[in-house]
C-alpha positions in Angstrom: 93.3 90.5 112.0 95.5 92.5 114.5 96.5 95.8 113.6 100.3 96.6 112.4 100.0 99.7 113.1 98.5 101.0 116.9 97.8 104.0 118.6 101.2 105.3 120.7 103.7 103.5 118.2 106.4 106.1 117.0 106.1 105.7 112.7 108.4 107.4 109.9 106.5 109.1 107.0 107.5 107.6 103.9 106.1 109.9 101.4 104.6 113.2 100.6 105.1 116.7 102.1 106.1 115.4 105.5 108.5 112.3 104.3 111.2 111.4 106.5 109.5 113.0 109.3 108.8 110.8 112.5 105.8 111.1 114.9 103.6 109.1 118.0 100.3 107.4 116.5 97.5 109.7 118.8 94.4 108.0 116.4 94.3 105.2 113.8 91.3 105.1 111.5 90.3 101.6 110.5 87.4 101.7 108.2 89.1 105.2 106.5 92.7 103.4 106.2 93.9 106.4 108.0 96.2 107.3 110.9 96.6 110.8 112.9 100.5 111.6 113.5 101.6 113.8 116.2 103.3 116.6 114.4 103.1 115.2 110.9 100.5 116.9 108.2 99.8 119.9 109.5 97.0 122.1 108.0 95.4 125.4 109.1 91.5 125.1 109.8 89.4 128.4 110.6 87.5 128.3 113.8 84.9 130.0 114.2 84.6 131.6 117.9 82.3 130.1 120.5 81.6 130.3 124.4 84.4 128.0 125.2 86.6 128.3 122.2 88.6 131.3 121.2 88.1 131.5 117.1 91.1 132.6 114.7 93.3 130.0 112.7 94.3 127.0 114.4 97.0 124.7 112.4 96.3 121.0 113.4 97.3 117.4 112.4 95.4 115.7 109.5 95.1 111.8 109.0 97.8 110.4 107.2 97.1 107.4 104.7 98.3 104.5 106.4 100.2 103.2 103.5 102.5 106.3 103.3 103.9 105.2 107.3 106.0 102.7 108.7 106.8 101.6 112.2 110.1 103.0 112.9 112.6 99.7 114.0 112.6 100.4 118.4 116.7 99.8 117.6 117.4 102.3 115.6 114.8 104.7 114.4 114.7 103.8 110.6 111.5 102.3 109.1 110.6 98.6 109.3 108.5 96.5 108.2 105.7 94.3 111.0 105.9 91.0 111.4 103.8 88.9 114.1 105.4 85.6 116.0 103.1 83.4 117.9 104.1 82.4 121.4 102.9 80.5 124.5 100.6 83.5 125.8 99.7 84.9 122.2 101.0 87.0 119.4 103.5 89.9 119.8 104.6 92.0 116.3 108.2 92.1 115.5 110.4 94.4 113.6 111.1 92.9 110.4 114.1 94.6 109.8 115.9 93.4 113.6 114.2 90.6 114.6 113.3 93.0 117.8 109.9 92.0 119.8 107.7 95.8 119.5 104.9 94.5 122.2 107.0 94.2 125.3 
């Protein structure tokens, strides 16, 4: 089954902490369900110091479940629904919400 949701696409939070929030995909999770938001969920891990790494507290992105995220509609922002229309060369998802083509 193709994916709705892919790495680079530009989602709106829906729930939680962080809702209302938009973000780029940088990582989906398949098997977890999951999805890593640019700028969405951030948490503060302890690092501890190494040879290449400076140690301290570093505030990073954690995986977002991918049922709390929407693709956000490429005409206006707000979140949409994906939908899939079959043409000559294959399938391309489409924004429920505009009818709007997302794989160019």
């Amino acid at each position: 089954m193709a994916a709705k949701i892919r790495k680079g696409d530009k989602v709106v939070v829906l729930t939680g902490r962080d809702k209302g929030r938009s973000g780029e995909v940088i990582e989906v999770r398949p098997g977890e369900g999951r999805v890593l938001v640019r700028g969405v969920n951030m948490v503060a891990r302890h690092q501890r110091q190494t040879a290449a790494q400076q140690g301290g507290i570093i505030r990073k992105e954690a995986a977002v479940h991918i049922s709390n995220v929407a693709l956000a509609d490429p005409k206006d922002g707000k979140p949409t629904r994906v939908g899939f229309k079959t043409l000559k060369d294959g399938r391309v998802r489409v924004a429920r919400r505009s009818g709007v083509e997302i794989d160019a």
